[in-house]
N, C-alpha and C positions, 0 to 999 in steps of 0.2 A: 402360576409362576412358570417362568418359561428358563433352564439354564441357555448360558451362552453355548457357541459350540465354533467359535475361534481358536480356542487354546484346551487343553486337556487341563483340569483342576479335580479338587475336592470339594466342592463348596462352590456352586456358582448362582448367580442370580438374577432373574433383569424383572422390571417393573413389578421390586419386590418389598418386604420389609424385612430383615435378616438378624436375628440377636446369635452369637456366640459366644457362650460364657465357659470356663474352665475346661478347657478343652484341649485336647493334641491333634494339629493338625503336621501331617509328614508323608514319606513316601510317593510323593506325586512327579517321577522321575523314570526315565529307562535305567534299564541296567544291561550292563554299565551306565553310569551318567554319561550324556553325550552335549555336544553345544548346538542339539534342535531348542530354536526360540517358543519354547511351551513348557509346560508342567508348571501350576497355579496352583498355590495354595487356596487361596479364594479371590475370586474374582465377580466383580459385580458391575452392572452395567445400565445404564439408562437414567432420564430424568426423574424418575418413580421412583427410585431404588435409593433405601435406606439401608445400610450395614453396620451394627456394632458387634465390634470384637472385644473382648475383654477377658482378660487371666487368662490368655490363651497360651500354649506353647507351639512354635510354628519351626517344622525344622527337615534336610531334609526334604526341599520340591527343588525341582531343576535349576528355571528360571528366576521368579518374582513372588515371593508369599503372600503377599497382598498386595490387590489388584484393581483398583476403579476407572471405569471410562465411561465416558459418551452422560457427562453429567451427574453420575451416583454420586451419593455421599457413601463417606467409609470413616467412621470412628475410631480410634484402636487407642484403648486403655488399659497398661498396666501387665503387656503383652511382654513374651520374652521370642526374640528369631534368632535363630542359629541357623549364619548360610556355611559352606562349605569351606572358606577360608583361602587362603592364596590355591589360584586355578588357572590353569590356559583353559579349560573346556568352554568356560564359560562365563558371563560377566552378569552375574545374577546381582536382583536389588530387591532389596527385604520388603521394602515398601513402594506402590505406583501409583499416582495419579496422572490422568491423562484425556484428551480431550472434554477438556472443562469439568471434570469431576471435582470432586472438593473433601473436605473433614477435616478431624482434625485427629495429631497423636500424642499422646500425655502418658508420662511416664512410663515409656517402653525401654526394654533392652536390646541393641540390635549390633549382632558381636559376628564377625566372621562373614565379609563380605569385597571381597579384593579378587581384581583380575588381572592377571599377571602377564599378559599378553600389550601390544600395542596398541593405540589411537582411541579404545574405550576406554571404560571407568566401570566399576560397581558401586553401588550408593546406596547407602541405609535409607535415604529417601528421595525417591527421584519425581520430581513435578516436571511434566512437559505439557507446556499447552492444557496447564491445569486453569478449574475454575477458581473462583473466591467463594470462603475463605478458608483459607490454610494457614492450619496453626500447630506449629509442635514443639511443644516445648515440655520441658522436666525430663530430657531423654538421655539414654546413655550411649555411647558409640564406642563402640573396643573394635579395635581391630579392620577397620569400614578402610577402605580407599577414598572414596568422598562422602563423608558422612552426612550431607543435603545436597541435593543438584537440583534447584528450580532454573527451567527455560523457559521461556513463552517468548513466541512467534506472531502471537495474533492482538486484535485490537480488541483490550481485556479491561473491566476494571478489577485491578489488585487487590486482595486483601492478601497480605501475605507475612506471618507474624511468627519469629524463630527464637526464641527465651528458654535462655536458665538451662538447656542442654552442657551436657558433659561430654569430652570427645581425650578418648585414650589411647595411642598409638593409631591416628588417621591422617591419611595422604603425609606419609613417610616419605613415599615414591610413588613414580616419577614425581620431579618437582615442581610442574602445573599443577599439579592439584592441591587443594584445598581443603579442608573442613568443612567450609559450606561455599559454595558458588549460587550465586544468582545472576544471568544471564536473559536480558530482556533488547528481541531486536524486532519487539512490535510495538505496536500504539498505546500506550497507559491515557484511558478513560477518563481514572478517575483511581480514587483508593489509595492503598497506603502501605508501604512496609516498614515492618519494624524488626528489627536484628538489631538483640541486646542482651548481654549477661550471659555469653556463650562461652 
């Protein structure tokens, strides 16, 4: 097992297989907090690479508390994040997928994640250039600026499936934002989304 060595984390992993069960993961920050784009709660990476998280409490890192790219699967069941809350420092996201990673998150808490600054967003879950499928559903959102931000740029097939979430005091302000945004200005393959009962 090899960690990444992109970004500073707790927990990292590439062509791995990664169980995380009751756990506190935190303090993965400068001090002062500053808005350098790093400090990872966990972060995993590669087409090998399996991650579940589960009853975890994740709170406390800079940036992003969980973190998948370059194809990983990332699980997260039943998890509680606490980010920082209204901040100019920085516009952290609880949750990352990112080039063509994929999982899915069920029954999380993801409270305290708003960036009070200009032209970005914070989001309880941000998919960019994520793989298929991505499924999150049974979740709770307090407090989030954009509580889902899926983007894809590339020529993908979709699975992309958002149910039965709960969204409580999100994208108050500014008034572009939204609950959930999904934003596709690539080629769809093939696949399917489904956004319902949110």
């Amino acid at each position: 097992d090899t960690a990444p060595t992109t970004t500073s984390c707790a927990v990292g992993g590439q062509n791995a297989v990664i169980s995380l069960r009751d756990c506190d993961i935190y303090g993965v920050q400068a001090t002062p907090p500053r808005g350098v784009q790093n400090g990872v709660g966990v972060y995993v990476y590669g087409a090998s690479t399996t991650c579940t998280v589960r009853d975890c409490d994740l709170r406390d890192n800079q940036k992003a508390f969980l973190v998948a790219s370059n194809q990983a699967r990332l699980d997260v069941h039943d998890c509680t994040l606490t980010g920082r809350g209204p901040t100019t420092t920085i516009a952290q996201n609880a949750l990352q997928y990112t080039s063509r990673a994929f999982g899915e998150i069920r029954g999380c808490t993801l409270d305290g994640f708003w960036w009070t600054g200009s032209t970005y967003t914070s989001a309880g879950v941000l998919a960019y250039d994520a793989g298929a499928p991505i499924t999150i559903d049974g979740n709770t959102f307090l407090d989030t600026q954009t509580g889902i931000y899926w983007f894809n740029s590339l020529t993908s097939t979709i699975g992309l499936t958002i149910t039965g979430n709960t969204m409580t005091r999100v994208a108050i302000a500014p008034a572009h934002l939204d609950g959930i945004d999904v934003y596709n200005t690539g080629t769809v393959s093939g696949g399917t989304y489904t956004i319902a009962g949110n």
